[in-house]
C-alpha positions as MATLAB code, in Angstrom:
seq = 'XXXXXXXXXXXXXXXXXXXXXXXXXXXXXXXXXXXXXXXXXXXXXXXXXXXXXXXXXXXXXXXXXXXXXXXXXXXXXXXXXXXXXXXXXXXXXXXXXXXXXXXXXXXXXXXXXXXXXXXXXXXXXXXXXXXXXXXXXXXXXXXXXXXXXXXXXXXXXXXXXXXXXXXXXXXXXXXXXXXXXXXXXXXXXXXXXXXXXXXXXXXXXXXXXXXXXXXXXXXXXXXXXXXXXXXXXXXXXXXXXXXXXXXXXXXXXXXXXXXXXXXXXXXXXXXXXXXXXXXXXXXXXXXXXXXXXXXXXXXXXXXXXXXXXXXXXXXXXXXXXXX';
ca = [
      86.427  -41.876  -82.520;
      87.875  -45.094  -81.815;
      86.066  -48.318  -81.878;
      85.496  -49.056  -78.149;
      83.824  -45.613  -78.074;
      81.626  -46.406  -80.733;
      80.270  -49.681  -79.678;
      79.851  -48.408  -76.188;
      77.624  -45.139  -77.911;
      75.744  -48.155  -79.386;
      75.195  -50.191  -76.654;
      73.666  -47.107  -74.358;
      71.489  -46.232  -77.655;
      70.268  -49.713  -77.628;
      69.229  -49.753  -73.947;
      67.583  -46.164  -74.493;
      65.254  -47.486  -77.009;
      64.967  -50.725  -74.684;
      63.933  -48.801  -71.690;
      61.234  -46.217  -73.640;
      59.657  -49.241  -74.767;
      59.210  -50.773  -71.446;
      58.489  -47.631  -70.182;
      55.284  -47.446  -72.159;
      53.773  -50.860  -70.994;
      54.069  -49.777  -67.878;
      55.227  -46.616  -65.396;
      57.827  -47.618  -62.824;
      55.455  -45.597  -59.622;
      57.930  -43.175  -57.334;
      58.408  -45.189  -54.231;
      58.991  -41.914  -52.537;
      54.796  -41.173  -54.380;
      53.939  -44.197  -53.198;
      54.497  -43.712  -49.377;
      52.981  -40.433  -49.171;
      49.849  -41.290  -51.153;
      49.935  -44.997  -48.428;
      50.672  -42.466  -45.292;
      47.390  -40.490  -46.029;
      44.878  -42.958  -47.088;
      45.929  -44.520  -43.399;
      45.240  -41.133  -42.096;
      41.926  -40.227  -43.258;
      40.352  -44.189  -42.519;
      41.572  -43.005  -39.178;
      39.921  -39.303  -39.222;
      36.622  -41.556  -40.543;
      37.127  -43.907  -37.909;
      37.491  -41.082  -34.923;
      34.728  -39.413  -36.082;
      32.243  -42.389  -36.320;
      33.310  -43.359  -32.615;
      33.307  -39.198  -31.629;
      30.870  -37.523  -33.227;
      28.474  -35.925  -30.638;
      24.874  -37.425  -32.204;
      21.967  -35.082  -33.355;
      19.818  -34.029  -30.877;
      16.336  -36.187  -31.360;
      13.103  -34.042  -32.836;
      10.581  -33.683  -30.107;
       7.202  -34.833  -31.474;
       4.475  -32.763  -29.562;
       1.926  -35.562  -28.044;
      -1.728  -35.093  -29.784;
      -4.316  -32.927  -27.975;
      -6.955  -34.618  -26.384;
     -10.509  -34.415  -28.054;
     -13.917  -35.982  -27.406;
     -12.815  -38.350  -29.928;
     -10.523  -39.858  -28.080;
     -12.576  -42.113  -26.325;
     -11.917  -40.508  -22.382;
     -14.414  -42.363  -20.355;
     -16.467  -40.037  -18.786;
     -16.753  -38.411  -14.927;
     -18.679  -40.732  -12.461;
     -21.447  -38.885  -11.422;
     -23.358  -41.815   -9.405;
     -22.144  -45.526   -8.279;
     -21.985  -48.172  -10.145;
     -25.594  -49.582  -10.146;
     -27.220  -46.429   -8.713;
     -30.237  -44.328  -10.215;
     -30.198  -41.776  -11.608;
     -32.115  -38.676  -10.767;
     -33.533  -35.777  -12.528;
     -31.674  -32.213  -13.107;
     -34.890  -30.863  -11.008;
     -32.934  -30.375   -7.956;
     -34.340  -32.820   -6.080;
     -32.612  -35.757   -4.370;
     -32.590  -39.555   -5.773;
     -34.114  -40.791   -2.083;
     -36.486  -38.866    0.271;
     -39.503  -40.294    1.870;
     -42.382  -37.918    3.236;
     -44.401  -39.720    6.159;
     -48.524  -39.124    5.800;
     -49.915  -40.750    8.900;
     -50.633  -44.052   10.520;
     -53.285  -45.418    8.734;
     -53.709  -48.575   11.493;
     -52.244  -49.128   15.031;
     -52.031  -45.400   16.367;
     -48.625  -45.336   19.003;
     -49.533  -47.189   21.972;
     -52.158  -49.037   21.033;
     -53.413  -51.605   23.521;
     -53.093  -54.917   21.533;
     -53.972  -58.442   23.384;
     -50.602  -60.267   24.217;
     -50.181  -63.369   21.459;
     -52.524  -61.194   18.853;
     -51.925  -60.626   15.226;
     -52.239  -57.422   13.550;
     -51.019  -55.428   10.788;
     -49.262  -51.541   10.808;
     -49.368  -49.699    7.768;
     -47.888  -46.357    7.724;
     -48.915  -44.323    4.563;
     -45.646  -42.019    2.696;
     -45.205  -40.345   -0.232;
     -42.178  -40.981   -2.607;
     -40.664  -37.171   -2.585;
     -37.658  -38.194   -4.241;
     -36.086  -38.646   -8.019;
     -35.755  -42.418   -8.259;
     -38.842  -44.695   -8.044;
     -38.528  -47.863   -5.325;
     -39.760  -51.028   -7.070;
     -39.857  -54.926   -6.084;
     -35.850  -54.704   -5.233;
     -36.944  -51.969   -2.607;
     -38.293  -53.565    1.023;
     -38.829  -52.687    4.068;
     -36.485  -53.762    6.350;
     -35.890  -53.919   10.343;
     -33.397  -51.530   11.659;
     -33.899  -52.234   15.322;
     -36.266  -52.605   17.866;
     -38.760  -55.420   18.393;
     -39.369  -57.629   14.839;
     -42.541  -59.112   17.185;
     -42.527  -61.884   15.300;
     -42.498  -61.121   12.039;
     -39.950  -61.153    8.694;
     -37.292  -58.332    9.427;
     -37.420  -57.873    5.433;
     -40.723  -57.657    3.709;
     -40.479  -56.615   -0.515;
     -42.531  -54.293   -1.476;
     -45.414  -55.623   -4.275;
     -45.412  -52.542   -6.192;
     -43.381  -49.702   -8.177;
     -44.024  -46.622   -6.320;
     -42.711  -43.546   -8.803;
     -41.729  -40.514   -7.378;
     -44.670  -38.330   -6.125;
     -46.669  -41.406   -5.391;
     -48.191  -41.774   -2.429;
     -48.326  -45.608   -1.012;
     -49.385  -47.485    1.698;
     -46.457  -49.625    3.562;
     -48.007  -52.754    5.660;
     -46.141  -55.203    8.095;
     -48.072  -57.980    9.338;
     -46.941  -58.311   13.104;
     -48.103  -60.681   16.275;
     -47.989  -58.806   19.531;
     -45.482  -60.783   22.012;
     -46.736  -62.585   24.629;
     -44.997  -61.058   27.728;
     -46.888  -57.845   28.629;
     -45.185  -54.625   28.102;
     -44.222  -51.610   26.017;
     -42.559  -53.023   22.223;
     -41.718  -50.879   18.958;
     -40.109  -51.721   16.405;
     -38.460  -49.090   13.736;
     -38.078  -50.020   10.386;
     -36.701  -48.288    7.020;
     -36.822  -49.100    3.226;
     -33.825  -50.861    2.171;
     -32.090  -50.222   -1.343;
     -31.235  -52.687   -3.857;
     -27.645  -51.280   -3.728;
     -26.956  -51.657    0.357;
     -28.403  -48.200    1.604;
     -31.960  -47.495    3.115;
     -34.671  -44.819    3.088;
     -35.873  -43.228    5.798;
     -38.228  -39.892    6.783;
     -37.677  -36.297    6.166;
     -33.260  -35.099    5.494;
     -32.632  -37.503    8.722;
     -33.637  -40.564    7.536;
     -35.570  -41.306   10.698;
     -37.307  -44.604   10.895;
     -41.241  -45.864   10.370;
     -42.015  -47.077   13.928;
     -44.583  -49.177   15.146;
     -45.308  -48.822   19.329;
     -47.784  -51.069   21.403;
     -48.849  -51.897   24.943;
     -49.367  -55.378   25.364;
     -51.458  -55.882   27.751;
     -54.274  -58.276   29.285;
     -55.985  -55.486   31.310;
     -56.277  -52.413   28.625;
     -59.082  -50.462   30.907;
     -55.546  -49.686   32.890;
     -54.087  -48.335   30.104;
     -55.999  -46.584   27.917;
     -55.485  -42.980   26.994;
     -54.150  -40.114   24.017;
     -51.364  -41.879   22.229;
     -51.002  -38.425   20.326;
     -52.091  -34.805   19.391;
     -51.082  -33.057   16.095;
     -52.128  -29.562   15.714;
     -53.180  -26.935   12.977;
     -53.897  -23.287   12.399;
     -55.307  -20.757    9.872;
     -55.541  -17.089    9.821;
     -58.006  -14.907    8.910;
     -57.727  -12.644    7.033;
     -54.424  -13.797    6.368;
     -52.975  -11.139    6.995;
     -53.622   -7.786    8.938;
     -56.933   -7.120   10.908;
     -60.106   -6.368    9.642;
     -62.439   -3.784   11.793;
     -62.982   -6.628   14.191;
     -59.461   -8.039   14.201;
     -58.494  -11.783   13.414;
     -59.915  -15.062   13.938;
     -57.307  -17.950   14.368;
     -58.876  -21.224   14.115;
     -56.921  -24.025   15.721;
     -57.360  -27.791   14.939;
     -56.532  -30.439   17.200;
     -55.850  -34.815   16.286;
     -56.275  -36.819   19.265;
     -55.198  -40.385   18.807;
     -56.262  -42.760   21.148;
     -54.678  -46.147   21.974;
     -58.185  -48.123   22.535;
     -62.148  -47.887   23.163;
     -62.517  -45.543   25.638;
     -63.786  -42.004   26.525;
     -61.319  -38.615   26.189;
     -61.692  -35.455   28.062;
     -59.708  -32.541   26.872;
     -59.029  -28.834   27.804;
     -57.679  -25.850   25.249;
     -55.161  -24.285   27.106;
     -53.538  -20.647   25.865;
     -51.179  -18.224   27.082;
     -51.721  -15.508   27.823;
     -54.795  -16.717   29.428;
     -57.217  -14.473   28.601;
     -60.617  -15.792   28.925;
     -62.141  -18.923   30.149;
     -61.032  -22.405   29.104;
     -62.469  -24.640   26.481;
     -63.043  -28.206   25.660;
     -64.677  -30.923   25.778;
     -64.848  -34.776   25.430;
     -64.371  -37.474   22.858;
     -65.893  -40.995   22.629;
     -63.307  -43.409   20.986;
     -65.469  -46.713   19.801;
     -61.895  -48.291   18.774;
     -58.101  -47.160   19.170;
     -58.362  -44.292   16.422;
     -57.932  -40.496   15.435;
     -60.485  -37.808   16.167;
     -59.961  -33.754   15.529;
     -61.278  -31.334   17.546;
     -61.365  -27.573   17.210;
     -61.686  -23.713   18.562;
     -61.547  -20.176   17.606;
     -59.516  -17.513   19.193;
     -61.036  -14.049   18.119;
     -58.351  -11.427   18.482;
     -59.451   -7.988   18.939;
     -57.517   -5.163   17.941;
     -57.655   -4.382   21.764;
     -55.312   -7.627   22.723;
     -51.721   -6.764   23.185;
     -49.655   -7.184   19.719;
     -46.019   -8.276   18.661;
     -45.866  -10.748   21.873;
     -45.514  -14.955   21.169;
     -48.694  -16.601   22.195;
     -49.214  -20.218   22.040;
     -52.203  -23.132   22.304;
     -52.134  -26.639   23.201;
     -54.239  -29.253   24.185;
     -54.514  -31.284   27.785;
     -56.053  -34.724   27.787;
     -57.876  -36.087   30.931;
     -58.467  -39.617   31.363;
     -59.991  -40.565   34.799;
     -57.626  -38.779   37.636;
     -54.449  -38.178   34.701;
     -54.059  -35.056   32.754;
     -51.505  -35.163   29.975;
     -50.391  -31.972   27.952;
     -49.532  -32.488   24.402;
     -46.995  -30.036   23.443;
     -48.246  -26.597   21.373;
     -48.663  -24.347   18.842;
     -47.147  -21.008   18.856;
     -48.069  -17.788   16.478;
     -47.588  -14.269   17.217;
     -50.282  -11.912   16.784;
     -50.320   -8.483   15.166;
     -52.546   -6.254   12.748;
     -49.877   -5.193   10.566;
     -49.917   -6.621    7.227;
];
């Protein structure tokens, strides 16, 4: 071997050892490494990215909404309006007003043109809900004749009471025919009147400054019992008939029981009247097995006053032995 060869064999020996030494401290990377490992750590940042801006989202859990309970606090169903009474559970309505009679100033009562006077109608509080001091009577229409069209009442009158309602009235001073009708207003903008119709209290008068001209019946109410109450005895059935005759002023009332069919001969009679006023009157009809049965009969009363008869509508039962 000659001595270029051998320096040169030295030379590469001496840049072996160099280069394992280096090669130690630190690995040389693959460039050919290095771009593939570069290529797909670009590629999945962009698979992460494309999914974050792609990914369909998870359908939301539905939370069922919470039942209702009575603890809830629900306000409960109206039954009444605001501000209303109440009434019982006993099936009877809050309002209803049952009319008695007229205690003073009978219909068509004579009264003196200019006079004062006072109409009180009696009632009875058939209702649920008692009328107190916000409860009045009020003027629905008619003739106020000169008087408040809203009087309070001064009391509490609870259902089933029965009360006296006054109005304290002066009798205009034009002669003629006035009324005036009148209900019991509510507290809460409604009123109170008689029986499911709500018809009004009335008060009716005759002014006048000759009354002799004018007197007369201002009404007849009738009655009737049975008995026995029902069938016949051996002598049949006695129907006792009741008559209220009203009369407008002082004055003397003849009066006539009239019946259909007419069977027998009238009855009647006559009624002194010391003041305007109510009087009853009565009479028996004895019916006999031998009177005709299953047929409508009816009685009613006729009111004669000088030269004027006046019939006053009637009663009507049918008669019959069978109980």
């Amino acid at each position: 071997m000659n001595r270029k060869t051998i320096t040169l064999i030295s030379i590469l020996a001496t840049l072996v050892i160099l280069l394992s030494a280096c090669g130690a401290a630190e690995t040389t990377p693959d460039a050919a490494a290095i771009s593939t490992a570069a290529a797909q750590t670009v590629e999945a940042r962009f698979t992460q990215q494309a999914a974050a801006f792609t990914q369909t989202p998870a359908a939301p859990t539905l939370t069922a909404p919470p039942l209702s309970t009575a603890t809830q606090g629900f306000p409960p169903t109206q039954t009444t309006e605001p501000g209303l009474p109440t009434p019982t559970s006993n099936g009877k309505a809050c309002y209803q007003m049952t009319f008695l009679e007229d205690v003073t100033i009978p219909d068509g009562m004579i009264i003196v043109p200019g006079a004062k006077f006072t109409k009180t109608w009696r009632v009875r509080n058939d209702g649920n809900c008692p009328w107190d001091q916000k409860y009045a009577l009020e003027l629905s229409q008619g003739d106020a004749m000169g008087t408040l069209a809203k009087i309070p009442l001064t009391q509490v009158i609870a259902p089933g009471d029965t009360a006296d309602l006054t109005v304290e009235l002066t009798a205009p001073t034009t002669e003629g025919v006035y009324a005036g009708y009148w209900h019991l207003a509510t507290p809460y903008g409604g009123y109170i009147g008689v029986g499911a119709y709500n018809q009004a209290l009335f008060v009716k008068i005759h002014a006048t400054v000759n009354p002799d001209n004018s007197f007369g019946a201002a009404n007849v109410t009738y009655d009737y019992t049975r008995q026995p109450q029902k069938g016949c005895s051996a002598d049949g059935a006695y129907y006792t008939f009741t008559a209220t005759i009203t009369a407008n002023a002082p004055g003397t009332i003849k009066y006539r029981w009239d019946k259909n069919p007419d069977d027998g001969q009238p009855e009647g009679g006559t009624i002194k009247f010391a003041a305007a006023g109510s009087k009853t009157v009565s009479w028996i009809w004895h019916m006999t097995r031998d009177h005709v049965q299953g047929i409508d009969r009816w009685v009613s009363i006729t009111t004669i006053v000088g030269s004027q008869e006046t019939k006053f509508g009637k009663v009507t039962f049918n008669f019959t032995c069978n109980p």
